[in-house]
SELUM-984484 format. One line per 2 residues: number of its first residue (from 1); their letters; for each residue x, z, y of C-alpha. Coordinates in steps of 0.25 Angstrom, whole numbers. Layout:
! residues N
NUM> A> X:Z:Y  ...
***
This chain:
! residues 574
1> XX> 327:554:606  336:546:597
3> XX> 351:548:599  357:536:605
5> XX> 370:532:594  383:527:600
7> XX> 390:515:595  402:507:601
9> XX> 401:492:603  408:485:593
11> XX> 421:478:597  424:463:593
13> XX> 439:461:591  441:446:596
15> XX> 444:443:609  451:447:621
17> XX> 444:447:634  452:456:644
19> XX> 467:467:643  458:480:646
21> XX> 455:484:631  443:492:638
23> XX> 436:479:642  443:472:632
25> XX> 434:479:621  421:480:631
27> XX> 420:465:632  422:463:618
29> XX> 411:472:612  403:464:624
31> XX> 405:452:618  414:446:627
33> XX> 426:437:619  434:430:629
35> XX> 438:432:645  429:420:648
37> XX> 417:430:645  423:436:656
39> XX> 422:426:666  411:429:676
41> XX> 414:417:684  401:409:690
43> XX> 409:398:683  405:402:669
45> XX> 390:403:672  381:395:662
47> XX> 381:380:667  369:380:676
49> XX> 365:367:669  363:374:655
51> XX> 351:383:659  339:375:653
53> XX> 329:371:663  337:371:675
55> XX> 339:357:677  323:356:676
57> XX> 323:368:685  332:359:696
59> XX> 323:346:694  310:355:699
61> XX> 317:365:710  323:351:716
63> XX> 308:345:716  303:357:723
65> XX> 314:356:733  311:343:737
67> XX> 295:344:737  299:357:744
69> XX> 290:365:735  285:378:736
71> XX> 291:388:728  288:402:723
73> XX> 298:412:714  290:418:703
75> XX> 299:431:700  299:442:693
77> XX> 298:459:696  309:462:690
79> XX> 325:461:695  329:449:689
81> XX> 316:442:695  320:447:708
83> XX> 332:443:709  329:428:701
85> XX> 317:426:712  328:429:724
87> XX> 337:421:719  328:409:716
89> XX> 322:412:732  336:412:738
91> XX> 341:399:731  329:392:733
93> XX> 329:395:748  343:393:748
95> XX> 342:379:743  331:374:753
97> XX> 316:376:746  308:377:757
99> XX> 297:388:751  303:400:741
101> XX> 293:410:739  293:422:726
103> XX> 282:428:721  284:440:710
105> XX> 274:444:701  267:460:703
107> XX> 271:467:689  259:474:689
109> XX> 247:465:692  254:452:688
111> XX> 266:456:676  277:446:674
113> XX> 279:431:676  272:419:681
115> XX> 259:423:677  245:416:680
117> XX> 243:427:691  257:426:700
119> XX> 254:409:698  242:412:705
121> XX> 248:420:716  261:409:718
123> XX> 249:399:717  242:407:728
125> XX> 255:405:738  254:396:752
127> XX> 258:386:749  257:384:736
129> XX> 269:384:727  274:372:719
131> XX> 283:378:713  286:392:705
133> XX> 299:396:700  299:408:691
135> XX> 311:417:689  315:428:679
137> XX> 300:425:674  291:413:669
139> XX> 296:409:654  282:417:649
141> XX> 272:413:660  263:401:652
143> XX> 252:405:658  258:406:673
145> XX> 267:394:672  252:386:667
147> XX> 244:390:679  257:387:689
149> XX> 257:373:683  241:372:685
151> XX> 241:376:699  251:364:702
153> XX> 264:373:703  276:370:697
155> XX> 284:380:688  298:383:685
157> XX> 302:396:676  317:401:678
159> XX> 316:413:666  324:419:655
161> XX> 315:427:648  312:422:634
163> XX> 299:413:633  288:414:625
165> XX> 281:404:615  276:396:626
167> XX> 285:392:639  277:392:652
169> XX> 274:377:656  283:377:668
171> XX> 291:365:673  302:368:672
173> XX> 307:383:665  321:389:666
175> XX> 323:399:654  338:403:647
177> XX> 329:408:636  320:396:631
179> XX> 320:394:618  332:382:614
181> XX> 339:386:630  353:381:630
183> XX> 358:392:641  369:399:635
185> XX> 365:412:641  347:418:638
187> XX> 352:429:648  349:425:661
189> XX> 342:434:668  330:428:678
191> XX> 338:428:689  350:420:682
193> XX> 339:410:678  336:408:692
195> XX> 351:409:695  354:397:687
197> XX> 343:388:692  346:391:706
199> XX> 360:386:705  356:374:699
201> XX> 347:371:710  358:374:719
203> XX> 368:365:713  356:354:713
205> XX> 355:357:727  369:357:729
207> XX> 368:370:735  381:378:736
209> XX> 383:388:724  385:400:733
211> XX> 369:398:735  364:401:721
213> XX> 378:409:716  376:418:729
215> XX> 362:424:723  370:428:712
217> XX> 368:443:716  354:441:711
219> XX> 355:435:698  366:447:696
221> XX> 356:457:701  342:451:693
223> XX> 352:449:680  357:463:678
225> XX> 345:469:681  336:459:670
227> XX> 346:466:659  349:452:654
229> XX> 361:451:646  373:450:655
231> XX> 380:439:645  393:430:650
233> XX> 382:422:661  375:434:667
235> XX> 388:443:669  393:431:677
237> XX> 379:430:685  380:444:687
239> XX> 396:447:691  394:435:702
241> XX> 382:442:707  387:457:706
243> XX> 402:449:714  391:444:725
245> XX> 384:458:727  398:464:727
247> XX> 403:455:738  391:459:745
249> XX> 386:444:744  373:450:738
251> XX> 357:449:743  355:458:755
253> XX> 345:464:744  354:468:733
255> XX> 364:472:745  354:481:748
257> XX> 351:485:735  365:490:731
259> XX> 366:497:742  354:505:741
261> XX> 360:508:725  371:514:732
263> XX> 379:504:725  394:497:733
265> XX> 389:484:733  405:479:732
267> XX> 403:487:717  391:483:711
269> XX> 390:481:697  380:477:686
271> XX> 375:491:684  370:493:700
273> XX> 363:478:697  356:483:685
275> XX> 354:500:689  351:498:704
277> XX> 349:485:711  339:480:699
279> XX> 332:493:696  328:493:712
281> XX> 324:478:712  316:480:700
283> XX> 309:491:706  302:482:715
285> XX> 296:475:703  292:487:696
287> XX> 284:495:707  281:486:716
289> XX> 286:470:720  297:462:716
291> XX> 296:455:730  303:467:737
293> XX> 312:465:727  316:450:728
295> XX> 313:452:744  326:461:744
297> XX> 334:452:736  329:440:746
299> XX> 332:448:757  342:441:769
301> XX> 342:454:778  349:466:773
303> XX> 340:476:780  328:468:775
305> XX> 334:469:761  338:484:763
307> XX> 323:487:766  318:480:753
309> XX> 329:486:746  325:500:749
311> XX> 311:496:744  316:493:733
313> XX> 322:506:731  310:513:734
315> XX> 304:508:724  315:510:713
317> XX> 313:525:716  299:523:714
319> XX> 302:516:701  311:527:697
321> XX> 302:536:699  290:529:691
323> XX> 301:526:681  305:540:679
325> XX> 290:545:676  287:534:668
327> XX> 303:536:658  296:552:657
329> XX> 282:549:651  290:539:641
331> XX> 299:547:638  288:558:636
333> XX> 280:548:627  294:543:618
335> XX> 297:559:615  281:561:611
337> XX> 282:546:603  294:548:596
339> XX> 300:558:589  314:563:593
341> XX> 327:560:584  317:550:575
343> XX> 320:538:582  318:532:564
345> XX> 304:535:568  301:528:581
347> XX> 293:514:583  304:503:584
349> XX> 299:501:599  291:511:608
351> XX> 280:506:618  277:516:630
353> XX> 263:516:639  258:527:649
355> XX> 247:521:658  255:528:671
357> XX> 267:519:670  270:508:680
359> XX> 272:495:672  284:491:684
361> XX> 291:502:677  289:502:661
363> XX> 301:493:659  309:504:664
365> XX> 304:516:656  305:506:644
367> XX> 320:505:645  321:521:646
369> XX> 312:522:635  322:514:627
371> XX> 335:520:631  328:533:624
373> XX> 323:526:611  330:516:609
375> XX> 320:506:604  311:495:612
377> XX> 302:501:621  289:496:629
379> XX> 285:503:641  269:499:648
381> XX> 261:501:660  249:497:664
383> XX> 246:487:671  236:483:683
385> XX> 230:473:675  227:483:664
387> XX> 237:478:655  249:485:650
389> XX> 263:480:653  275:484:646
391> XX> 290:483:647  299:482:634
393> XX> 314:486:632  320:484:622
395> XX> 334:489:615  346:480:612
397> XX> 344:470:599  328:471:600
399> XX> 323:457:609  311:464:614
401> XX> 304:450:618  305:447:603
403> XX> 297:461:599  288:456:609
405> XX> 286:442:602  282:451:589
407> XX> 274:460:595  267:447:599
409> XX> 267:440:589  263:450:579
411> XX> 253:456:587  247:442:596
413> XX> 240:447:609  244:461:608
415> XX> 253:457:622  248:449:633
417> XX> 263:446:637  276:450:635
419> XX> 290:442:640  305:448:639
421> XX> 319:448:636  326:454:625
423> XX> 327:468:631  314:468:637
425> XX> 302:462:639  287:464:646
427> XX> 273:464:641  259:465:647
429> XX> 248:472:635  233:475:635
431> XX> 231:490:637  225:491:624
433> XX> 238:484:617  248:496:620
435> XX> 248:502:606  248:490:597
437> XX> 258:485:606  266:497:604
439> XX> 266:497:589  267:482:589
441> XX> 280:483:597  287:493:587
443> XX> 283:485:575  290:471:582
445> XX> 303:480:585  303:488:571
447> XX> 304:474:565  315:469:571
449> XX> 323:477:577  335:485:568
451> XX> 337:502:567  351:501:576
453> XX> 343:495:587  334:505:589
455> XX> 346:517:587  350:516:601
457> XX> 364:514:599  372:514:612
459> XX> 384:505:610  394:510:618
461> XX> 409:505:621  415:516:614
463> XX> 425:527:619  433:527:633
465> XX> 448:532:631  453:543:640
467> XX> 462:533:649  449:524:649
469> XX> 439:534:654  444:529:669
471> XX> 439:525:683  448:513:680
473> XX> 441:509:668  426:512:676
475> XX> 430:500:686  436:492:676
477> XX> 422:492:667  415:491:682
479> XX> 423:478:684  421:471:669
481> XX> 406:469:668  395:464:672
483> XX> 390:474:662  374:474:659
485> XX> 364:469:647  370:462:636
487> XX> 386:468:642  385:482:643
489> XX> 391:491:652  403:498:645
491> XX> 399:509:637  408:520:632
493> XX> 407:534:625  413:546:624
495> XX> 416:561:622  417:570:634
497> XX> 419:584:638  408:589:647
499> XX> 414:596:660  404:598:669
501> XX> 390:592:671  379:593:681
503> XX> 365:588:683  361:577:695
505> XX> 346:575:698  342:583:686
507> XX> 342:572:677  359:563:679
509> XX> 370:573:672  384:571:679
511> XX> 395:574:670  411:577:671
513> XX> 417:575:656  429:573:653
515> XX> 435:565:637  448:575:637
517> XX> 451:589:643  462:582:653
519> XX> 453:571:658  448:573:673
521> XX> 431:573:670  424:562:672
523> XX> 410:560:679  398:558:671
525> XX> 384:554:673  372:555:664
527> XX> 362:549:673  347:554:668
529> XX> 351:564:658  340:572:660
531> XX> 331:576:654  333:567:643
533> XX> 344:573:640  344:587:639
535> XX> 353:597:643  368:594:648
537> XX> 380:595:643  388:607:645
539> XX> 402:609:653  411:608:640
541> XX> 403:598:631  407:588:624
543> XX> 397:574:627  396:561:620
545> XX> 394:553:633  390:536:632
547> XX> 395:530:646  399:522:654
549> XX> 411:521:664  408:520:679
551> XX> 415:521:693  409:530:703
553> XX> 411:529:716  408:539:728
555> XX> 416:541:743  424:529:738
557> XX> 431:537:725  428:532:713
559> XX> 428:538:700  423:537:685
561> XX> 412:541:680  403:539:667
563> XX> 391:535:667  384:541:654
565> XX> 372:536:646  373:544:633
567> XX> 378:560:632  379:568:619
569> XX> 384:582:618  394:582:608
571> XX> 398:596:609  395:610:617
573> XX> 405:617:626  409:628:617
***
């Protein structure tokens, strides 16, 4: 496959934002100008106020409280629909509404959203609802929306995907991302949607804060794992959720979670968020039902929420396991498809299908798929209504929603949905579609997208000095993020010496490299080197190693280890 060039982050040369030259230089090439930037305070959250649609939101949720309306949560089977739909239940329940109910859609006989089939089944409730609320979905359900308002229900849509042509006719709809929005911030995830309109309400109800500002656990959880950018708003969503889930002022359900990750709760960072809490709840949406999922996070008894936690660990290893065999036949197809070291040569974007793969899990093979070409990648499975649906990732630079819009404007009808974000998006196809999908898909990519976004480049943080290669510079890095989307996690290169290495499970490579022949070895792990790798490096070798700076801790000691991502052999032993 195509070698993966390095480049370091260019570095601005204005400002001054903190005395550690270190972090001085990593805030700057993240964009970040002045201390205020800094400032994770609740205090300088976006005004409430500012969120269009909110005050029309408060006018209908305040209606519904005082014709005691029946409600029901629309959510979504992913992470960040979870956690929006728990949050919307607890605050709602909180504030007095008398009837709460959530209902999420099955991925594989309903696919996402409000659509005419989950109005029906909300319809179908006893008693009836008057009112439904979506969360982290809605923006692109026309069709939905029109059949809720037929049936004499009422709609209010809390999004922040982009919207189509045509908005739903909702009452009232909640959406950073409409077209003329004054919000400062378009990344939001669901769950900070839901955030905000919660703690409106609240203040109209003249609830104390500590009832919406308390949930702030979930909006942290369902926002890392969404992948939304973490700009100035969302890191301070995040830091006040990761300070309550540190303080153990968390869900019972996350508590439980954590602790099954084998994660201190007192240390949690961004990374568990987004590698082992949201890969475990998303599991649930994958294989089977979110409910379990939102169960947990809803969840007031810590050994219920321990039991449902567990479930949901079962079904991660299932899904690991599907996953693994589903990442083998694509990568099986990519070596047959392309041909090695020619990346000149290969379509601009790549469409995978194999009539075997679960459609929970395509999303997932998608994103390996990329990391290994570098280019946009759409991954589909069948589905039980004899369609196909897809997952699309996409590579920095290239708004995969807009290739979307071409695809469908170019080639009208040759998609029966589609809705994302920049990064990544969904889309159901008739079976027959597949090939001119895959063809159409390239030709939108190869149109727009420039040569250096499909190299691959890593952009790293440049080269660590000796004296900085320390367990003191690990935890000062632990304690400077939130890092995640949009604020990358420190990443640094550089040129070791090889002095031992063994192999764990067959597949992760533990390393001990040391930068000069006087420096104690440090710890390194490769985790999955194999077999994409190849062979490993000898005792003695010098290696070319892209990583990042970690603290690991075991029996109370703790100590530095790098956590690699990229290895190549400079030199051989000899």
């Amino acid at each position: 496959m195509i070698e993966r060039p390095l480049q370091a982050r260019a570095v601005p040369s204005d400002g001054v934002v903190c005395d550690d030259k270190l972090l001085e230089r990593l805030y700057r090439t993240r964009g970040i100008k002045t201390q205020a930037q800094l400032d994770h305070s609740i205090a300088r959250l976006l005004p409430i106020s500012s969120l269009d649609g909110v005050a029309a939101a408060i006018e209908l949720l305040l209606a519904a409280k005082q014709a005691q309306w029946q409600v029901v949560i629309v959510g979504d089977y992913d992470a960040d629909g979870a956690t929006a739909t728990a949050l919307m239940v607890r605050a709602l329940t909180a504030f007095g509404y008398q009837s709460v109910r959530y209902l999420v859609p099955d991925r594989q006989t309903m696919g996402y959203g409000l659509t005419e089939a989950m109005v029906a089944k909300v319809h179908a409730l006893q008693p009836t609802p008057n009112l439904i609320i979506t969360v982290d979905n809605g923006i692109s359900s026309v069709a939905g929306v029109t059949l809720a308002q037929r049936l004499g229900m009422s709609v209010l849509i809390t999004d922040h995907h982009l919207p189509g042509e045509e908005l739903p006719p909702a009452n009232v709809i909640v959406n950073p991302n409409l077209a003329q929005a004054r919000f400062e911030s378009k990344a939001l995830a669901g769950v900070g949607v839901a955030f905000y309109v919660m703690a409106a309400l609240g203040h109209a109800l003249n609830q104390p804060n500590s009832r919406v500002l308390g949930l702030l656990d979930l909006v942290a959880l369902g926002t890392v794992a969404d992948v939304v950018p973490l700009d100035q708003n969302n890191r301070i969503l995040v830091q006040a959720g990761l300070e309550l889930i540190r303080r153990g002022q968390c869900q019972l359900g996350i508590q439980a979670l954590v602790q099954l990750s084998s994660r201190a709760l007192n240390k949690v960072q961004a990374q568990d968020l987004a590698f082992a809490l949201g890969p475990r709840l998303n599991a649930a949406g994958r294989l089977e039902d979110m409910a379990i999922g939102i169960a947990c996070l809803l969840s007031d008894d810590a050994a219920n929420a321990m039991a449902l936690a567990q479930t949901l660990q079962r079904i991660n290893s299932e899904r690991r396991t599907i996953e693994a065999s589903m990442q083998a036949d694509a990568l099986k197809a990519i070596d047959r498809l392309l041909p090695a070291g020619h990346a000149s040569a290969w379509p601009a974007a790549i469409s995978l299908y194999a009539q075997d793969w679960h459609s929970g899990v395509v999303g997932l093979v998608a994103s390996r798929v990329r990391e290994r070409v570098h280019r946009p990648v759409a991954a589909f499975a069948p589905a039980e209504d004899g369609t196909l649906r897809g997952s699309v990732r996409s590579v920095p630079g290239i708004h995969i929603r807009d290739m979307l819009v071409i695809v469908d404007t170019q080639r009208p009808g040759l998609m029966l949905s589609f809705g994302g974000h920049a990064m990544a998006a969904g889309l159901t196809l008739p079976k027959p579609h597949i090939e001119a999908f895959s063809q159409a898909f390239a030709s939108a990519v190869a149109q727009t997208a420039q040569p250096e976004q499909l190299s691959g480049i890593i952009y790293t943080d440049g080269e660590l000095p000796p004296e900085r290669l320390t367990l003191d510079t690990a935890e000062l890095l632990a304690q400077a993020g939130p890092f995640g989307a949009g604020f990358p996690e420190p990443l640094f290169m550089g040129t070791f010496e090889v002095v031992d290495q063994q192999l764990l499970k067959d597949v992760h490579l533990k390393l001990w490299v040391r930068l000069k022949r006087d420096q104690p070895p440090i710890e390194a792990l490769f985790f999955s080197y194999l077999p994409a790798h190849g062979r490993l490096p000898e005792n003695g070798a010098r290696v070319r190693l892209v990583y990042q700076l970690a603290v690991n801790e075991f029996r109370d000691v703790r100590r530095l280890q790098l956590l690699v991502s990229k290895l190549t052999l400079v030199d051989s032993p000899g």
